[in-house]
C-alpha positions as CSV (number, residue, x, y, z in Angstrom):
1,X,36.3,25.7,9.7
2,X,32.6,26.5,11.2
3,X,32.0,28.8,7.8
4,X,33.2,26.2,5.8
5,X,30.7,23.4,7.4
6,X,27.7,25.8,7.1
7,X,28.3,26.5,3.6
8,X,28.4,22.5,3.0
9,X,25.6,21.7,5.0
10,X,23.2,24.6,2.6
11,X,24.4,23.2,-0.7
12,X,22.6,19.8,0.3
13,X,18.6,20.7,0.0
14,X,15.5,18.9,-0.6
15,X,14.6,18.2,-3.9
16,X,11.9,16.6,-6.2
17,X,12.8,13.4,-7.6
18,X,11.8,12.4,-11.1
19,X,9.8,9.3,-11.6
20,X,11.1,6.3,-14.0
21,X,9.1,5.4,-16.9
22,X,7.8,1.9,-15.8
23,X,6.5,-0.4,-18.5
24,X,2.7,-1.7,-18.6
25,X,1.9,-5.3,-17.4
26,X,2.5,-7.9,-20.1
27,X,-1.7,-8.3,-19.3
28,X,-4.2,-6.2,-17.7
29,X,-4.9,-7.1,-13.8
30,X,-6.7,-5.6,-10.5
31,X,-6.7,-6.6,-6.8
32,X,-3.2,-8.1,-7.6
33,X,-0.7,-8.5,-4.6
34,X,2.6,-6.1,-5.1
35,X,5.6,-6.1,-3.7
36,X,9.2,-4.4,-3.8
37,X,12.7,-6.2,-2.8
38,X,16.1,-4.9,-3.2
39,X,19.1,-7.7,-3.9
40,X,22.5,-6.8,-4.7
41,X,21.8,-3.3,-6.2
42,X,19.2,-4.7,-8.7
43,X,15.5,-3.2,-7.6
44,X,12.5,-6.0,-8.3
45,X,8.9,-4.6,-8.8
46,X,6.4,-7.8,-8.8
47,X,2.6,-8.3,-9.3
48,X,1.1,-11.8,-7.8
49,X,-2.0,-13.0,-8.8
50,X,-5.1,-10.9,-9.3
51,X,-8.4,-10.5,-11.4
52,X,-8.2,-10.1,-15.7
53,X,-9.9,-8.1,-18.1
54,X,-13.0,-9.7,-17.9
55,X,-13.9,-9.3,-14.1
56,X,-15.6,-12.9,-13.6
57,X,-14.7,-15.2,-12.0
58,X,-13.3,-17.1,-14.9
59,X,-10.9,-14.3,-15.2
60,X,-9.1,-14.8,-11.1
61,X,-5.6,-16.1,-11.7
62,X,-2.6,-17.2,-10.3
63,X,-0.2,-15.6,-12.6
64,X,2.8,-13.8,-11.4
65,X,5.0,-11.0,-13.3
66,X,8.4,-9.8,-12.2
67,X,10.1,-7.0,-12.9
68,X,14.0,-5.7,-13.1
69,X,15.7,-2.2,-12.0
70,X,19.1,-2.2,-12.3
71,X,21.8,-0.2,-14.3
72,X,22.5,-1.5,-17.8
73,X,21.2,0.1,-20.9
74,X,18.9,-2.7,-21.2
75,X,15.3,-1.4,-21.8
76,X,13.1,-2.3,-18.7
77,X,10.9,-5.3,-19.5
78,X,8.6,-7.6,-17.3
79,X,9.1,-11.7,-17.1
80,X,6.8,-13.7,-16.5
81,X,7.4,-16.2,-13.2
82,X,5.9,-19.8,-12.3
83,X,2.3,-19.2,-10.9
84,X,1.6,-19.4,-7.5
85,X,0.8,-22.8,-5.9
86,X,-1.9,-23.1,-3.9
87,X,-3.3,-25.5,-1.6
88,X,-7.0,-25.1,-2.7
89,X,-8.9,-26.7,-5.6
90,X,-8.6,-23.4,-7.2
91,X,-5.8,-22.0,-8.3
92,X,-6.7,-18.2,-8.9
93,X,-7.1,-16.2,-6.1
94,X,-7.7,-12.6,-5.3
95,X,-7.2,-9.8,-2.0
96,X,-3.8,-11.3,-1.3
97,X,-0.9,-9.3,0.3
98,X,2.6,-9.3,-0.2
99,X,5.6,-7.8,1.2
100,X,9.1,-7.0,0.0
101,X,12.0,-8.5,3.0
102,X,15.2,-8.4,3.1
103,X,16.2,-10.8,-0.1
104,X,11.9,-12.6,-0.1
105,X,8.5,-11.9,-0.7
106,X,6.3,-13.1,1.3
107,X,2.9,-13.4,0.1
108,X,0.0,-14.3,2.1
109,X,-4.0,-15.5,1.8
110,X,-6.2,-13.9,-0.5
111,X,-9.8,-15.9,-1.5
112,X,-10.7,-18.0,-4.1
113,X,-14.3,-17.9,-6.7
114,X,-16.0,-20.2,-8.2
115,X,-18.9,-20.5,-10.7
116,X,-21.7,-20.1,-7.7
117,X,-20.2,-17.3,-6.3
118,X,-18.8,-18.8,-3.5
119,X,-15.4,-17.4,-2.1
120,X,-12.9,-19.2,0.7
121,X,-10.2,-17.5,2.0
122,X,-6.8,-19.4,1.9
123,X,-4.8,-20.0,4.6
124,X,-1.7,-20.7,2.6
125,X,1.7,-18.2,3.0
126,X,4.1,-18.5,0.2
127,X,8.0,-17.1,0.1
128,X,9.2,-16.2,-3.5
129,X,12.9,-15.8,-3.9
130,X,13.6,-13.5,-6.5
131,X,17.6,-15.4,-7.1
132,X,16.0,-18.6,-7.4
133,X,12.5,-18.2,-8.8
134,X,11.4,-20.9,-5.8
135,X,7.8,-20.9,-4.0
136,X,8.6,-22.4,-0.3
137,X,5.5,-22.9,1.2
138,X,5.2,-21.8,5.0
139,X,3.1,-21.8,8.3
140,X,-0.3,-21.3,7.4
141,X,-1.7,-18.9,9.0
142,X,-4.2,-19.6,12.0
143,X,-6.9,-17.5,11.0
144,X,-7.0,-17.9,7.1
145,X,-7.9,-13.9,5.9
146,X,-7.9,-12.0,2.6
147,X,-8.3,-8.2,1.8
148,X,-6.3,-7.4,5.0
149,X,-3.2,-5.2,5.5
150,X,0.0,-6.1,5.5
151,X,2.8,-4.8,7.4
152,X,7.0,-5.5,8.3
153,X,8.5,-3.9,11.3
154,X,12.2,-4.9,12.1
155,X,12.4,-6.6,9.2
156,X,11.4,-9.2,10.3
157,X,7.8,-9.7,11.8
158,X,5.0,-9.3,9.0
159,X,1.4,-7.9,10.8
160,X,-1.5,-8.7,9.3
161,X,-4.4,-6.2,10.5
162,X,-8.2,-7.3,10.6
163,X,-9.6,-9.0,7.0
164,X,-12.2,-10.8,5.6
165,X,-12.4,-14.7,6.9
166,X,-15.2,-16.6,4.6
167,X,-17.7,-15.5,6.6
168,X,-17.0,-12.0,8.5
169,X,-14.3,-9.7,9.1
170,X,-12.3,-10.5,12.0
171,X,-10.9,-8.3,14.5
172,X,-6.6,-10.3,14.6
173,X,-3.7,-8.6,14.1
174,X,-1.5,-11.6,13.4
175,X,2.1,-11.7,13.4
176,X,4.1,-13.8,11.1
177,X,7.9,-14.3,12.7
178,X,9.8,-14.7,9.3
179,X,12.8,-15.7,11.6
180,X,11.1,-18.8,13.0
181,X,8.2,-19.4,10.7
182,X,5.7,-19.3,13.7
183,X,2.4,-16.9,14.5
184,X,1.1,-15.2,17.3
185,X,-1.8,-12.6,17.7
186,X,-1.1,-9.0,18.6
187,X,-3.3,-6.7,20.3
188,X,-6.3,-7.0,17.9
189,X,-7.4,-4.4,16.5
190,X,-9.9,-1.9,18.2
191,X,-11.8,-0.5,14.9
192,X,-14.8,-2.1,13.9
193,X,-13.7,-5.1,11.8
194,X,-13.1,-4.5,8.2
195,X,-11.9,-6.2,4.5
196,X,-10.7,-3.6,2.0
197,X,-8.5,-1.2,4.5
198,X,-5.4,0.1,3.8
199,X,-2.4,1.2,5.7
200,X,0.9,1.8,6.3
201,X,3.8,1.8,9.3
202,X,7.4,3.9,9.7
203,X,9.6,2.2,12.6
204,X,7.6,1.2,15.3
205,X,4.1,3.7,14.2
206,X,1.4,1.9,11.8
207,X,-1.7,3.4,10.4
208,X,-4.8,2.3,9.4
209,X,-7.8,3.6,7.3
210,X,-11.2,2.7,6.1
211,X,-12.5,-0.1,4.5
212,X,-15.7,-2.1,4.2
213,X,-17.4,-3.3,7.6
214,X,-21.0,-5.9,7.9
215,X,-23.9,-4.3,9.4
216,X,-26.8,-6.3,10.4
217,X,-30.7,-5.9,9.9
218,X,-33.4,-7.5,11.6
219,X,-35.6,-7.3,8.2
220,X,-32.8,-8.7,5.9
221,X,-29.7,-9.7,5.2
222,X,-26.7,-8.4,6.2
223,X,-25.1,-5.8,4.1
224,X,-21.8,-4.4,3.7
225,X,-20.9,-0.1,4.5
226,X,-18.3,1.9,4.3
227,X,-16.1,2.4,7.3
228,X,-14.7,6.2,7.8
229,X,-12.3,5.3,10.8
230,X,-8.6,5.9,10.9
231,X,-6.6,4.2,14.1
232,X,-2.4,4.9,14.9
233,X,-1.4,1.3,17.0
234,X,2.3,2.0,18.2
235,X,4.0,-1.1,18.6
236,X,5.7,-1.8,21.9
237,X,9.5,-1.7,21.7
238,X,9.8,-4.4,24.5
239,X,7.0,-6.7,22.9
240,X,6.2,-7.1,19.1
241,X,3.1,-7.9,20.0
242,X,1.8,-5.4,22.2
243,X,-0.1,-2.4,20.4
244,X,-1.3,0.6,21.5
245,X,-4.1,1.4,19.4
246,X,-5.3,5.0,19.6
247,X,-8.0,6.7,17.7
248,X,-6.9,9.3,14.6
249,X,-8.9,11.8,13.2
250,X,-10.2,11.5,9.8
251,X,-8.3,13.1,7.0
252,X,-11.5,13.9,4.9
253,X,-14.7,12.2,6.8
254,X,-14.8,10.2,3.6
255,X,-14.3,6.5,3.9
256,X,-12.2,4.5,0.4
257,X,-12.1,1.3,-0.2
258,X,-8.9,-0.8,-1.7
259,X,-6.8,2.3,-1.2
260,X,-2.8,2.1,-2.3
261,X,-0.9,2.9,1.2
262,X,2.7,2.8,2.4
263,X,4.9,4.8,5.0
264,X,8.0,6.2,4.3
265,X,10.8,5.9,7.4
266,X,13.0,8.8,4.7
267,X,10.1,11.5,5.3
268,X,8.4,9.9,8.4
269,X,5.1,10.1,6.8
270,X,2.4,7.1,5.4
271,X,0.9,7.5,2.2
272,X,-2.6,6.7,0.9
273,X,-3.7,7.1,-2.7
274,X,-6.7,6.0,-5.2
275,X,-9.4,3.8,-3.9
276,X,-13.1,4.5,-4.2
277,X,-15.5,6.2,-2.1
278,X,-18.4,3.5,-3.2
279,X,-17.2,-0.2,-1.7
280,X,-17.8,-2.4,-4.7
281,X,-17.6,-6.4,-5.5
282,X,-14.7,-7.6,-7.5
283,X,-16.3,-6.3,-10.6
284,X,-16.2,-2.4,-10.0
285,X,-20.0,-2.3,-9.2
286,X,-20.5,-1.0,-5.7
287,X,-22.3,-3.1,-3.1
288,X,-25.3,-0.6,-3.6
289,X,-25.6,-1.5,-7.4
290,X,-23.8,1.6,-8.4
291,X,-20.9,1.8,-10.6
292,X,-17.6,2.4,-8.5
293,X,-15.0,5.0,-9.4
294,X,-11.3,5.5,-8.2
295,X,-10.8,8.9,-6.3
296,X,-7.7,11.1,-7.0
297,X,-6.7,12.2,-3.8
298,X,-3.3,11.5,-1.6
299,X,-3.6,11.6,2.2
300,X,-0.2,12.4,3.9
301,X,0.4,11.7,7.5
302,X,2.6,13.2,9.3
303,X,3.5,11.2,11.9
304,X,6.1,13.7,13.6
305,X,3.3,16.6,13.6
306,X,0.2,14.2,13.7
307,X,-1.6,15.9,11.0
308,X,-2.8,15.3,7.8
309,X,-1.9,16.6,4.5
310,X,-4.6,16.1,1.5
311,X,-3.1,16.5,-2.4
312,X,-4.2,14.8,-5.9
313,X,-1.8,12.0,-8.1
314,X,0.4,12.9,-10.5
315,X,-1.3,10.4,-13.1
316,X,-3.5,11.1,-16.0
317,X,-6.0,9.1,-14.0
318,X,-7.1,7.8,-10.7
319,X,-6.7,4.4,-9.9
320,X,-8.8,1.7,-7.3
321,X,-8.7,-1.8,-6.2
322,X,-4.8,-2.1,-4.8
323,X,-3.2,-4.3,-2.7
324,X,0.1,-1.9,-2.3
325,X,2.1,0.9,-3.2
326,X,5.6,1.1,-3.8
327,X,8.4,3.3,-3.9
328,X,11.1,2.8,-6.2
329,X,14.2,5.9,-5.9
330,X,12.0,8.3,-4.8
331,X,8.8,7.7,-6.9
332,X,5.5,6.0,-6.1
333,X,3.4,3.5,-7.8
334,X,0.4,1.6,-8.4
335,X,1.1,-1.9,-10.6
336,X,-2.2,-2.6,-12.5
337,X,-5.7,-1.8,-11.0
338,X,-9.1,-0.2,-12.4
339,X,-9.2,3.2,-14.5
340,X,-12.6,4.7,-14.5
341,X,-15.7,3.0,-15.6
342,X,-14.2,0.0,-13.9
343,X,-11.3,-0.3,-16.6
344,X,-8.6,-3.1,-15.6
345,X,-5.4,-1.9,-16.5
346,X,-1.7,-3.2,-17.4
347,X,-0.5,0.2,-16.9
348,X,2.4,0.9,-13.2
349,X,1.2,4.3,-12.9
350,X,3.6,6.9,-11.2
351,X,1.3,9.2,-8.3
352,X,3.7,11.4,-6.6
353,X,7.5,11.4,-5.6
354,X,9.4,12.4,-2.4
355,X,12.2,14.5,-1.6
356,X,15.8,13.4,-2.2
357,X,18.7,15.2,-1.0
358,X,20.7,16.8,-3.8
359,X,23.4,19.6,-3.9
360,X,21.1,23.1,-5.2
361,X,22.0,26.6,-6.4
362,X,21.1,29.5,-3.4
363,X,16.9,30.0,-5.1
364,X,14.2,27.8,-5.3
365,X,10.8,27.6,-6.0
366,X,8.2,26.5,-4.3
367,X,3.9,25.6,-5.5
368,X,0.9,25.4,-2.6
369,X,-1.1,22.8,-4.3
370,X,-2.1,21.2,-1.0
371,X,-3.5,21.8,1.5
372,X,-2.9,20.6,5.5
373,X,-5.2,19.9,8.2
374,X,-4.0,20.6,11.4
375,X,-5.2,18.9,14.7
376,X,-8.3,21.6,14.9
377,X,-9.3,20.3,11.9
378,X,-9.0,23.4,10.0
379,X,-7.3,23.8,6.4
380,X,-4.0,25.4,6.6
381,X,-1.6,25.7,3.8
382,X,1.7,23.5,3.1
383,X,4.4,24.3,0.8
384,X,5.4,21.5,-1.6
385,X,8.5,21.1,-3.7
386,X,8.0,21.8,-7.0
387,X,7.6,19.4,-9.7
388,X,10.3,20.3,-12.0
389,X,12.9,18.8,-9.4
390,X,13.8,22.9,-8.2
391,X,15.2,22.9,-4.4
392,X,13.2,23.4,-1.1
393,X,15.6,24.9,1.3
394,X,15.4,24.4,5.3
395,X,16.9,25.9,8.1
396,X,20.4,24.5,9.0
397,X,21.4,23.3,12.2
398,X,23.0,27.4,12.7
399,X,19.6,28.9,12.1
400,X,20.5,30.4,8.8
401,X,18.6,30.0,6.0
């Protein structure tokens, strides 16, 4: 009986899964809001809102694009959905988040443009429902702010971290009960305020990186810098809105901007992919009147081992300006974005995948192309499955290998 149980628990091994060909976008768009639901074994991907081709303010929209994962031979195609209302003059907006719950996605602020240059954040929160293809409009949030992170923890409370409020970044964390549809504030957070962040959370651990912070002069007027800063807030299990906030170390020194982030609760880890190293306007051109480009690393965190693990996407080319990253079976993605030279593409562009327990033959193989930092902050090597879906064994519960 025991021989027969070790022998079942080595056939099942870690593997590489293989991404799904998404299609393009019907249309080209950046700094659109993304989310992911799952409803009766049929996976949505959708893209809300966002900036066209052009990259003026002419081009900010509210158009919305859904699309369907499921298992007939149908080939994969994206439909377009009603826009999304808004309570402001303008329709268009950008730097909204959304997130994927339970059977809804909830989609929230994000700021509007107009011909002067002027932007307002929107206070308005919208849930979609995929079965219906309904907006419901919901409590507006207290502090209206766009270009913040968004966040779900027991499915059910949505925490948006810091932002960008008209004026100024603000410091909230502020919690959206999807139960009741009432807000609270958190523990704010205790980085320096930023817009442009990104971040992710697995069970009760969040993470947050980067983004774009004000400094002030006494000379001139204020400018906007780059924010290298990464901070873990663990969420008290007795009080959703109690958070610990502790200070992480910084996986490269390097701030980004408008990263892709997400955690994973299957490998206990939060993602961060793409972005830029030079904080830019909505048009790609970097607050310092430099061209912006999108960076090709991934940072891994580990939040288990509290270290970081640094490797490069998958794709053809790096991508900038996200609102999200999602994972569908195993495989990560950016919807839309900027390619280099400030490019806005259509294309859902596949960065890395995850392990998936399969059943494996007794050999594997193995590649080192990443490296690890440890909490000394030196480079130590990680091994990473292979990309051609070969197995990764681990050490059974006996010991044997």
């Amino acid at each position: 009986m025991v021989a027969a149980l070790i022998i079942a628990f080595e056939a099942t091994v870690s593997a590489t899964a293989s991404p799904i060909a998404l299609p393009a976008l019907p249309e080209p768009v950046s700094n659109n809001a993304i989310a992911f639901v799952t409803i009766d074994d049929t996976q949505y991907v959708f893209s809300f809102m966002g900036l066209g081709n052009g990259k003026t303010h002419k081009d900010v929209h509210n158009r919305a694009w859904q699309l369907v994962i499921n298992n007939t031979d149908k080939p994969l195609q994206w439909q377009a959905l009603p826009p999304v209302p808004s309570s402001l003059a303008l329709k268009g907006r950008l730097a909204s988040v959304a997130v994927g719950l339970n059977d809804s996605v909830y989609i929230f602020g994000g700021y509007t443009v107009d011909e002067d240059h002027n932007e307002i954040s929107t206070p308005d929160v919208y849930k979609y429902s995929p079965t219906t293809e309904e907006y419901t409009l919901l409590a507006p949030m207290p502090v209206p702010v766009d270009d913040a992170t968004a966040l779900v923890y027991q499915d059910r409370y949505v925490y948006l971290v810091s932002g960008w409020h008209n004026d100024g970044n603000v410091n909230l964390v502020q919690v959206y009960d999807t139960q009741t549809d009432q807000w609270q504030q958190a523990s704010p957070y205790l980085g320096s305020p930023v817009f442009g962040q990104a971040g992710g959370i697995v069970n009760s651990t969040m993470v947050i990186c980067d983004g774009v912070s004000v400094k002030p002069h006494s000379d001139k007027r204020r400018s906007f810098a780059p924010e290298t800063a990464c901070f873990k807030g663990e969420i008290d299990k007795e009080n959703p809105f109690k958070i610990d906030w502790r200070t992480l170390q910084h996986p490269t020194g390097s701030a980004r901007y408008r990263m892709a982030a997400a955690g994973n609760e299957a490998t206990s880890k939060i993602y961060f992919v793409g972005g830029s190293t030079n904080p830019y306007n909505y048009n790609g051109i970097g607050y310092n009147g430099e061209p912006s480009t999108a960076d090709d690393a991934i940072w891994t965190f580990d939040i288990a081992e509290e270290t970081w693990a640094i490797s490069k996407t998958d794709a053809e080319a790096p991508t900038m300006d996200h609102r999200g990253l999602i994972n569908v079976n195993g495989s990560w993605y950016t919807v839309g974005g900027m390619l280099g030279a400030q490019l806005v593409t259509s294309k859902v562009t596949s960065h890395f995948s995850t392990p998936a327990e399969v059943s494996c033959p007794a050999k594997s193989q193995a590649s080192t192309g990443v490296s690890k930092q440890g909490s000394d902050g030196q480079a130590v090597e990680v091994v990473k499955t292979a990309a051609n879906s070969k197995c990764q064994h681990n050490n059974d519960i006996y010991g044997a290998k």
